[in-house]
Short mmCIF file of the C-alpha atoms (twelve columns), coordinates in Angstrom:
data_MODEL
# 
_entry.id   MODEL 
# 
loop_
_atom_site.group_PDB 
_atom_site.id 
_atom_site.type_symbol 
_atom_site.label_atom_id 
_atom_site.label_alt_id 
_atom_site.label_comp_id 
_atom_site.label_asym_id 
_atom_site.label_seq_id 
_atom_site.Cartn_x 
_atom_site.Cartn_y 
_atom_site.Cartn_z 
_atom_site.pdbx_PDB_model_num 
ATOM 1   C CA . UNK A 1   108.253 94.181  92.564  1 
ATOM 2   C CA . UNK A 2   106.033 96.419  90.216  1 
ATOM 3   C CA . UNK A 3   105.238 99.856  91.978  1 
ATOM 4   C CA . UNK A 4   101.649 99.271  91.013  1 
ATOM 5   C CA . UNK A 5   101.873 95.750  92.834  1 
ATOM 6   C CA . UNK A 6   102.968 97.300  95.965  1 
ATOM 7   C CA . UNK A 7   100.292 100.150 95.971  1 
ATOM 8   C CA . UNK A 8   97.510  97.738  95.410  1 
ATOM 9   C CA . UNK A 9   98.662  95.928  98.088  1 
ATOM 10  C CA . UNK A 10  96.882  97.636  100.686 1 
ATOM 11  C CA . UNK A 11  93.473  98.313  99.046  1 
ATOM 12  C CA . UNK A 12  92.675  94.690  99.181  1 
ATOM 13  C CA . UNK A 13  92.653  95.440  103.331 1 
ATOM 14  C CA . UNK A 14  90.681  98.596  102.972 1 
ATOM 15  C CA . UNK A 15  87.286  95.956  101.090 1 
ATOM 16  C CA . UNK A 16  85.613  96.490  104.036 1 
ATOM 17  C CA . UNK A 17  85.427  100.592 104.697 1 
ATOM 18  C CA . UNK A 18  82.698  101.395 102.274 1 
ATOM 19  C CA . UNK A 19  82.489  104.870 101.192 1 
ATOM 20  C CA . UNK A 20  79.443  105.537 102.578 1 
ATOM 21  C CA . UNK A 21  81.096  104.986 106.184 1 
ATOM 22  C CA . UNK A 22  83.857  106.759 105.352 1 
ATOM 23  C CA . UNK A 23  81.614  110.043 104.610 1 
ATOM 24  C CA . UNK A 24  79.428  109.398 107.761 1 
ATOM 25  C CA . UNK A 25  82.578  109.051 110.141 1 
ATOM 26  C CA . UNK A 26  85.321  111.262 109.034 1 
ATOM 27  C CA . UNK A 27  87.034  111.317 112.250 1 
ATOM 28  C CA . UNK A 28  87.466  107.453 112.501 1 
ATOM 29  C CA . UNK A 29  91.210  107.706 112.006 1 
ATOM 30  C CA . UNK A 30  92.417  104.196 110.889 1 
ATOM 31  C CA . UNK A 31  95.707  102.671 111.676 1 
ATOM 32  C CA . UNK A 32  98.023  101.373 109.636 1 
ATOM 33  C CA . UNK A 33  101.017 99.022  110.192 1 
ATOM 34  C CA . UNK A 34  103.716 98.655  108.098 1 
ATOM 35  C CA . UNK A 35  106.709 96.308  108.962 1 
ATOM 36  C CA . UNK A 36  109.446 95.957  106.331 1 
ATOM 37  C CA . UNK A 37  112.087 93.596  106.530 1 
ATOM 38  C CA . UNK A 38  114.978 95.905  105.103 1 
ATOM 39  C CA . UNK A 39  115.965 99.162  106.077 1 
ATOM 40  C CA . UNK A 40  114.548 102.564 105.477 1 
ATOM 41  C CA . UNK A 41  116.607 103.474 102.304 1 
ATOM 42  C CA . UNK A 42  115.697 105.071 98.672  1 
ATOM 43  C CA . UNK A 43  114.230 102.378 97.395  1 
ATOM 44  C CA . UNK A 44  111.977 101.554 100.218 1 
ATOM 45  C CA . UNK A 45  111.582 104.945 100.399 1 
ATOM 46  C CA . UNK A 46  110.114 105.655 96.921  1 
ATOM 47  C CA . UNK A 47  107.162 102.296 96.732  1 
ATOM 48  C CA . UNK A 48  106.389 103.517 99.691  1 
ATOM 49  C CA . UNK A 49  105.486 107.287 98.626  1 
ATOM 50  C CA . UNK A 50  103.863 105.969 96.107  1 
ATOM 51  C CA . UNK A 51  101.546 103.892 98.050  1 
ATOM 52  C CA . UNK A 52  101.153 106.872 99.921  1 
ATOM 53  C CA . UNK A 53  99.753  109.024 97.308  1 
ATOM 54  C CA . UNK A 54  97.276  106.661 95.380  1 
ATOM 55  C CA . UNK A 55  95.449  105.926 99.110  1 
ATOM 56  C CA . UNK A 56  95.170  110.018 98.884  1 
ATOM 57  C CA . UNK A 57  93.844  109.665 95.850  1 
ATOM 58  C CA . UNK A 58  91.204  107.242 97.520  1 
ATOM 59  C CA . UNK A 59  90.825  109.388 100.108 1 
ATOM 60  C CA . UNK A 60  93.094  108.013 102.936 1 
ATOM 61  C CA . UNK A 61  94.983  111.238 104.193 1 
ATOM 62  C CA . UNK A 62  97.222  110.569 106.283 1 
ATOM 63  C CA . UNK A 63  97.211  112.883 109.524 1 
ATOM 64  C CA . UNK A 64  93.603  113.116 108.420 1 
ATOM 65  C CA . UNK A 65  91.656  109.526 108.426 1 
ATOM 66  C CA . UNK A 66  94.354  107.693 108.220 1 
ATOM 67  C CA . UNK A 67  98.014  107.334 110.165 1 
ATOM 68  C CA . UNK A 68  100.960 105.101 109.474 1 
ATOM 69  C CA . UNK A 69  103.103 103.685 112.099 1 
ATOM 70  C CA . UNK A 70  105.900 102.288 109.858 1 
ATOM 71  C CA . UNK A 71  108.624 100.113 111.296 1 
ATOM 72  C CA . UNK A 72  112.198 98.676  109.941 1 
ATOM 73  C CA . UNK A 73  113.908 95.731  110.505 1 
ATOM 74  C CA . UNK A 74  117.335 96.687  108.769 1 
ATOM 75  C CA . UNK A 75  117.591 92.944  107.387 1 
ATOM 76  C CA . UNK A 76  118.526 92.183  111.136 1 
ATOM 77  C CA . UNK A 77  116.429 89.272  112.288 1 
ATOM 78  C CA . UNK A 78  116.682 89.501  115.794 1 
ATOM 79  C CA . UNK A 79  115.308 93.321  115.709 1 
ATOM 80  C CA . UNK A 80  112.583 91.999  113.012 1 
ATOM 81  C CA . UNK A 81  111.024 89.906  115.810 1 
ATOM 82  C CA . UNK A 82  111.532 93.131  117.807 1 
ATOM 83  C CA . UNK A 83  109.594 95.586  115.461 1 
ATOM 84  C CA . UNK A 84  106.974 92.460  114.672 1 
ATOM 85  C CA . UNK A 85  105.942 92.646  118.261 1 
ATOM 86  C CA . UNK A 86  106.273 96.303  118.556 1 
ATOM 87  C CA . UNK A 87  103.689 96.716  115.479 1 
ATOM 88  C CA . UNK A 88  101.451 94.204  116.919 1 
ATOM 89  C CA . UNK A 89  101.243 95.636  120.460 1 
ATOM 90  C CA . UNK A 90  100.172 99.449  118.525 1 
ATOM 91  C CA . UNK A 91  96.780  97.042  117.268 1 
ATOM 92  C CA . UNK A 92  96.079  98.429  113.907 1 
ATOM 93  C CA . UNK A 93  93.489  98.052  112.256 1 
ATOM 94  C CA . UNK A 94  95.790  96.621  108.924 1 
ATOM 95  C CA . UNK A 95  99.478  95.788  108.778 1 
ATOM 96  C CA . UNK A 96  101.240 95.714  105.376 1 
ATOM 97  C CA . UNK A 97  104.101 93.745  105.661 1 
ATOM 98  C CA . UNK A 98  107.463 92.338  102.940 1 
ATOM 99  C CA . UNK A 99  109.501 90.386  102.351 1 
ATOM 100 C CA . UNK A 100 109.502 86.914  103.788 1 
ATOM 101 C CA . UNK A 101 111.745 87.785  106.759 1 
ATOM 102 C CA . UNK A 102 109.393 89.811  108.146 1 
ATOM 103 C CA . UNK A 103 106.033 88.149  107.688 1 
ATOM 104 C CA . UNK A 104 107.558 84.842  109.047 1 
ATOM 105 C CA . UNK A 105 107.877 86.687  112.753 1 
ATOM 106 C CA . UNK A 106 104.650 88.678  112.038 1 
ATOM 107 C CA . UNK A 107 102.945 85.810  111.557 1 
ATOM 108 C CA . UNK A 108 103.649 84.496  115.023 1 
ATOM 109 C CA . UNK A 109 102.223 87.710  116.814 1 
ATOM 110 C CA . UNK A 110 98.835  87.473  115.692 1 
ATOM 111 C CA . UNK A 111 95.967  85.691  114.026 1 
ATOM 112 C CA . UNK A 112 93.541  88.129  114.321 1 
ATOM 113 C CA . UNK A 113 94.780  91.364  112.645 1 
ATOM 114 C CA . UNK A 114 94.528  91.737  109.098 1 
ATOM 115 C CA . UNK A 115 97.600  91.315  107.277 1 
ATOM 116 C CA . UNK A 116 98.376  92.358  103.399 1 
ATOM 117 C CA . UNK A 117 102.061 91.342  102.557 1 
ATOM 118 C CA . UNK A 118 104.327 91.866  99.514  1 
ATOM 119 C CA . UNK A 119 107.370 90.835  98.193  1 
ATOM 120 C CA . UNK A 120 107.093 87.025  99.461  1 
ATOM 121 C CA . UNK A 121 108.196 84.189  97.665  1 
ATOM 122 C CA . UNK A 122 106.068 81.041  97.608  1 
ATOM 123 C CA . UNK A 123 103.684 81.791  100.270 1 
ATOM 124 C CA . UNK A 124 102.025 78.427  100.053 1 
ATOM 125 C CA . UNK A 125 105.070 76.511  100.131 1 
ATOM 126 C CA . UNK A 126 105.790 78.269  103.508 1 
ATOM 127 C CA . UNK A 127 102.829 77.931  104.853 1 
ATOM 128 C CA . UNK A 128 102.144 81.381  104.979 1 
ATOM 129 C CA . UNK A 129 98.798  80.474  103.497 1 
ATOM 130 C CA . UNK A 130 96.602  77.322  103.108 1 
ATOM 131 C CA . UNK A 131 95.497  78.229  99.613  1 
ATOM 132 C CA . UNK A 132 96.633  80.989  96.703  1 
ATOM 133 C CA . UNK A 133 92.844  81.187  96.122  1 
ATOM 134 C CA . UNK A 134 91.403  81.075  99.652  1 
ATOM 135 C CA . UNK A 135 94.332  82.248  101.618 1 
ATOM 136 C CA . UNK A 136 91.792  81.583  104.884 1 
ATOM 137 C CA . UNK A 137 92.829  83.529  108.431 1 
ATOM 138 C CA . UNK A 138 94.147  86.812  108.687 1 
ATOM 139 C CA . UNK A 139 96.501  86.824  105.784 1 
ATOM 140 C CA . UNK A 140 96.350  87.560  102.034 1 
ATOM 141 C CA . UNK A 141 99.141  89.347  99.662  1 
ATOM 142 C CA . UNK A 142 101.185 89.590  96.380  1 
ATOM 143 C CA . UNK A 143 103.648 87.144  95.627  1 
ATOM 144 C CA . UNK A 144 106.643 88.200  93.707  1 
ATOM 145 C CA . UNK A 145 108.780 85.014  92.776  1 
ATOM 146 C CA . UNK A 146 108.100 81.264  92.686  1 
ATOM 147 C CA . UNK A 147 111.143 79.093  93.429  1 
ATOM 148 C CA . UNK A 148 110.249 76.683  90.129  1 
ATOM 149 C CA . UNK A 149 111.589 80.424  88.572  1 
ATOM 150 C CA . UNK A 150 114.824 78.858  89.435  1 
ATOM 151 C CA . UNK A 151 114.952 77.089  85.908  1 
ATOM 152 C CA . UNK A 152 113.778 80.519  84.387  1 
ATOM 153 C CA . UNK A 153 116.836 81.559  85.506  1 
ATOM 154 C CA . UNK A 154 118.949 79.032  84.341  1 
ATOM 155 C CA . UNK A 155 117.453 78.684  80.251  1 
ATOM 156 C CA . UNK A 156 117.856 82.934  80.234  1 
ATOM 157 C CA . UNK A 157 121.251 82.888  81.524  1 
ATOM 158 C CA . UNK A 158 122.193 80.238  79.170  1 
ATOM 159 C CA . UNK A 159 120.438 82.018  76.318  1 
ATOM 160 C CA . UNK A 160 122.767 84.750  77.365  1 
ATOM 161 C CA . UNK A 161 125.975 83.398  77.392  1 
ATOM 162 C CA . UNK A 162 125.426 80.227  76.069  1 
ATOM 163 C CA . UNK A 163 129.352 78.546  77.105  1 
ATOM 164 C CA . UNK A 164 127.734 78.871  81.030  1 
ATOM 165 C CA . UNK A 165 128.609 75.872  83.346  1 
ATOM 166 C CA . UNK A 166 129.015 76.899  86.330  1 
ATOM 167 C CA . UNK A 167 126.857 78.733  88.431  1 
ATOM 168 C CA . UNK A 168 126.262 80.438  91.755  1 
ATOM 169 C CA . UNK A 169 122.797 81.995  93.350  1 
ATOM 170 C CA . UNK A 170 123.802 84.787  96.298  1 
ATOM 171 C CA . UNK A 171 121.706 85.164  98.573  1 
ATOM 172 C CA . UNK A 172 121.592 87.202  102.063 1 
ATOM 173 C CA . UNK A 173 121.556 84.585  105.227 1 
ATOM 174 C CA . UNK A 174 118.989 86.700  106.936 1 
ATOM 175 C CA . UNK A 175 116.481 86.088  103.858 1 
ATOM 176 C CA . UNK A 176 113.670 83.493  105.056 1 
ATOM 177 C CA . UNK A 177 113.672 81.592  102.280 1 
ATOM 178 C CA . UNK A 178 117.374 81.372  101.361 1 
ATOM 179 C CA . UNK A 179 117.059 77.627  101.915 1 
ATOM 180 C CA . UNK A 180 114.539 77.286  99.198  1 
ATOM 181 C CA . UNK A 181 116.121 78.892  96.929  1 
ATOM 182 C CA . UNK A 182 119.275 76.255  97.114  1 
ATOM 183 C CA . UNK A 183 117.208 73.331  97.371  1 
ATOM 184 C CA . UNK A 184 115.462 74.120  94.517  1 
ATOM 185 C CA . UNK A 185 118.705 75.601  92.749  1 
ATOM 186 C CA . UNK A 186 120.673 72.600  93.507  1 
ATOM 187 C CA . UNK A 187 117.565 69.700  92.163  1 
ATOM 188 C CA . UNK A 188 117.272 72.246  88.976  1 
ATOM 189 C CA . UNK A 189 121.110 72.787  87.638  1 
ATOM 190 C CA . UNK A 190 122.152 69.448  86.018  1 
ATOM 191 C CA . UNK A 191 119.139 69.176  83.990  1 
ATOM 192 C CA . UNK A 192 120.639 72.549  82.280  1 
ATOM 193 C CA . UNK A 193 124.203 70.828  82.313  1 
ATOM 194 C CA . UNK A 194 125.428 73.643  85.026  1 
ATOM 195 C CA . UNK A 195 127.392 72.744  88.253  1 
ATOM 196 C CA . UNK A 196 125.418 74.271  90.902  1 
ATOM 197 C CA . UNK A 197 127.309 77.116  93.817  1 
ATOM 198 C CA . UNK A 198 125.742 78.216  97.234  1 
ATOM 199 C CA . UNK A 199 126.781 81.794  97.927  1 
ATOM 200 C CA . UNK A 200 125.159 82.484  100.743 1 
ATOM 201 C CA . UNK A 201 126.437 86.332  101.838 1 
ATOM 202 C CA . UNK A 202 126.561 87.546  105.509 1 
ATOM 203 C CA . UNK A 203 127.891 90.659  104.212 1 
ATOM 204 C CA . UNK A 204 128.757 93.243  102.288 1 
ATOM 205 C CA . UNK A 205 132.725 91.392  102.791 1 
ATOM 206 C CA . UNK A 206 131.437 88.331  100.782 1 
ATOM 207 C CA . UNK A 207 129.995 89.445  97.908  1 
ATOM 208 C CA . UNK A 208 133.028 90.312  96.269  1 
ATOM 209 C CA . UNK A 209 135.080 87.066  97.140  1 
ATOM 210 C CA . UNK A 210 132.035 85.634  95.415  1 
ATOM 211 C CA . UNK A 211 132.247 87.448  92.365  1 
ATOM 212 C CA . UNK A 212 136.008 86.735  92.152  1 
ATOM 213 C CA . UNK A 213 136.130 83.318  92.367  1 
ATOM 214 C CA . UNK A 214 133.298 82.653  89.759  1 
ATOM 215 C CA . UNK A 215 135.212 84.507  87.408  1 
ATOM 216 C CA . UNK A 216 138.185 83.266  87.709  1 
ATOM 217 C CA . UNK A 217 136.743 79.518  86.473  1 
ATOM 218 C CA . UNK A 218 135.895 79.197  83.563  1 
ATOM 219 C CA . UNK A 219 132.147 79.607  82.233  1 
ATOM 220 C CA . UNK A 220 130.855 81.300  85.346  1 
ATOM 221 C CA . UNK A 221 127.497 83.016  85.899  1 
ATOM 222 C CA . UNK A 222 125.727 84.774  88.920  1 
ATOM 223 C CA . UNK A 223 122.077 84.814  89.888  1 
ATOM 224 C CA . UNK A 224 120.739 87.413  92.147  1 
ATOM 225 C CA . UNK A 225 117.135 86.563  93.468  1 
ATOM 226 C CA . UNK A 226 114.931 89.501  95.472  1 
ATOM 227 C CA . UNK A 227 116.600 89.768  98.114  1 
ATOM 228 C CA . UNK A 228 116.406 93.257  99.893  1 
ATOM 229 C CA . UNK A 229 120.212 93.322  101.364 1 
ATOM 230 C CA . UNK A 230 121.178 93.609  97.281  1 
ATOM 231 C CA . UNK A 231 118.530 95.911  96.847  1 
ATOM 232 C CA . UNK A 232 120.395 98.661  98.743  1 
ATOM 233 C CA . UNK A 233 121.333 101.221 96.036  1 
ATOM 234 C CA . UNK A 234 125.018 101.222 97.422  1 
ATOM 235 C CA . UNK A 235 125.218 97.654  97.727  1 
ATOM 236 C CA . UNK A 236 123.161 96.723  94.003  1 
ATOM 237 C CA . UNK A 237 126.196 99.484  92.576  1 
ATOM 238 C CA . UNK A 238 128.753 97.401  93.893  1 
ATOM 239 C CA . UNK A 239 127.674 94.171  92.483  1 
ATOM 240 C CA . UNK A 240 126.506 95.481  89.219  1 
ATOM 241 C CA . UNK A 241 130.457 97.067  88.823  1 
ATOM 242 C CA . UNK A 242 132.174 94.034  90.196  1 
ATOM 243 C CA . UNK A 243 130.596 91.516  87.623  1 
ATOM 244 C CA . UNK A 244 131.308 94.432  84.401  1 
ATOM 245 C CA . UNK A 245 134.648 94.768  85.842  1 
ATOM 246 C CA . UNK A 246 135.151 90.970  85.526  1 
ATOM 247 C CA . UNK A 247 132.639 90.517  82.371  1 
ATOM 248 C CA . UNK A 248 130.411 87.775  84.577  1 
ATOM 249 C CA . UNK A 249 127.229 87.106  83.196  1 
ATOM 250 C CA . UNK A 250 124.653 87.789  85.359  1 
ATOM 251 C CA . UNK A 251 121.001 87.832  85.651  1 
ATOM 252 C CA . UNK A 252 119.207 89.983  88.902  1 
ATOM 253 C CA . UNK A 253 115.467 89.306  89.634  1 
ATOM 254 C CA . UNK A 254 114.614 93.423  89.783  1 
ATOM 255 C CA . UNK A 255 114.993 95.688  87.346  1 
ATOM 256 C CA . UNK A 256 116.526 98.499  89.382  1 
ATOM 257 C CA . UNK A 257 119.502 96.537  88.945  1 
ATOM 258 C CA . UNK A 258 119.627 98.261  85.312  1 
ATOM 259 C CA . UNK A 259 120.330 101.719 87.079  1 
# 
């Protein structure tokens, strides 16, 4: 997701607080949730700052008129029900919320508290939302992936190393919409000719079994959707050097994948 996605995010919640209001009561201190699904590492670490500093720029200080109350779920989904009804209980007046796994459980604490999520695929086809254009309720957001991208996927990977018949998509089993993403993966890969492969990783422990196996076949290829267990900076390393090491072509959904 684009860093300028992620810090607009939040300013769609903030419609309401006009100016004027915020210059005739400047010690209405507004609280902020902020639930994310994966753990509290660089990368979260660095949207996040930025977020920080462009509502400064709007004038939400935090400490000042504004305070944050920012919980993790560590791609665990038994604590992300945990810190879902931890947030909840603190009553905010906004909660900012990504990816998936973490709105899903959100979702089910409240209908009444304003709720601005990010990094969610297909929001309408999990009925996150009624409508893209009138989301309705308590919930609005940025999407960041369609699963139709699926065949996206498939025609650049094929552009790429055009010999490609076999495929696999990895994905994390604590991501939401992991099921999606197969369904739609396994309708989508004999129109391109490709023999589809369900990877679905518990662990750190299968990735590289994974990896192995593809490229020992012939014509193998990898596809790495958002997923914020491979967006760990230790964990993105790892794959990125396993698939050089065994020359698999590969296409990631995120660009810090290139670092």
């Amino acid at each position: 997701m684009r860093r300028r996605e992620f810090v607009a995010a939040l300013s769609s919640a903030t419609v309401g607080w006009p100016l004027s209001a915020r210059s005739q009561q400047p010690e209405r201190i507004r609280r902020i949730g902020v639930l994310y699904g994966g753990p509290n590492d660089t990368n979260f670490r660095s949207k996040f700052a930025v977020f920080q500093q462009t509502l400064q720029q709007l004038g939400w200080i935090d400490g000042r008129n504004v305070e944050f109350n920012i919980r993790w779920g560590g791609n665990d989904a038994e604590r992300i029900v945990t810190e879902a009804r931890e947030v909840v209980r603190a009553r905010p007046d906004v909660i900012l919320v990504g990816p998936s796994s973490a709105l899903v459980p959100l979702k089910k604490e409240t209908d009444s508290i304003p709720i601005v999520f990010v990094q969610v695929s297909d929001p309408l086809g999990q009925g996150v939302v009624e409508s893209l254009a009138r989301p309705t309720g308590n919930i609005t957001g940025f999407s960041n992936l369609e699963f139709s991208l699926i065949g996206k996927y498939l025609q650049i990977l094929r552009e790429i190393a055009p010999s490609t018949t076999r495929v696999a998509v990895m994905i994390h089993t604590s991501n939401a919409v992991s099921a999606n993403w197969f369904r739609m993966f396994n309708t989508v890969a004999p129109s391109f000719a490709i023999e589809p492969i369900t990877a679905p990783s518990r662990d750190r422990s299968d990735i590289e079994p994974t990896i192995e196996s593809l490229a020992r076949g012939p014509n193998g290829g990898l596809i790495l959707p958002s997923d914020t267990f491979f967006e760990n900076p230790s964990v993105r390393k790892f794959i990125v050097e396993l698939t050089a090491s065994h020359r698999l072509p590969a296409l990631y959904a995120n660009r810090e994948f290139r670092s």
